[in-house]
N, C-alpha and C positions, 0 to 999 in steps of 0.2 A: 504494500500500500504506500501510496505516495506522500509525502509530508507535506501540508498545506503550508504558504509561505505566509508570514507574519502581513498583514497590509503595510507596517515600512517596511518590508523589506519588498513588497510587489511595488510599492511606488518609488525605491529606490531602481529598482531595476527599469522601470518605465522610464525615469530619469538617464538612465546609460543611452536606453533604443533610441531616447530622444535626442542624445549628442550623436550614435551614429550617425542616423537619421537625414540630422543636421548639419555634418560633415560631409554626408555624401551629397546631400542637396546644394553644397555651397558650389562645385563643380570646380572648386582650388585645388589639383593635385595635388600638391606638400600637404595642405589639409587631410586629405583624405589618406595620404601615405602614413602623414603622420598619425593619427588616428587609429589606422588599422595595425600599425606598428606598437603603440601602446596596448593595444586590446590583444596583440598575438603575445608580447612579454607577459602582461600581467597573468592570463590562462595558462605561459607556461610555469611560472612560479608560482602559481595556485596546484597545478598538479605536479606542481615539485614537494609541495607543503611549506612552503615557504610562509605564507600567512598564515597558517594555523600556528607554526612551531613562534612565531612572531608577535602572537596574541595571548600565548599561553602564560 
């Protein structure tokens, strides 16, 4: 069974789709390079455990 998300944590995450979103609408490549560059490091130090071992 799947773990319902907390509502801040569902309108934190609306907040993210809404910088991608937003990134990719502006049609600035750097922007958008930059962007997806941020979101592929941070996923991979998330399944590094990185933030978890960081918060504990």
């Amino acid at each position: 069974m799947a773990r319902r998300r907390s509502f801040t944590s569902q309108l934190y995450r609306a907040a993210r789709m809404s910088n991608n979103i937003s990134s990719l609408m502006s049609g600035n490549p750097r922007r958008v390079v930059r962007r997806a560059k941020n979101v592929a490091v941070g996923r991979a130090l998330g399944r590094a455990g990185v933030w978890r071992r960081l918060w504990k």
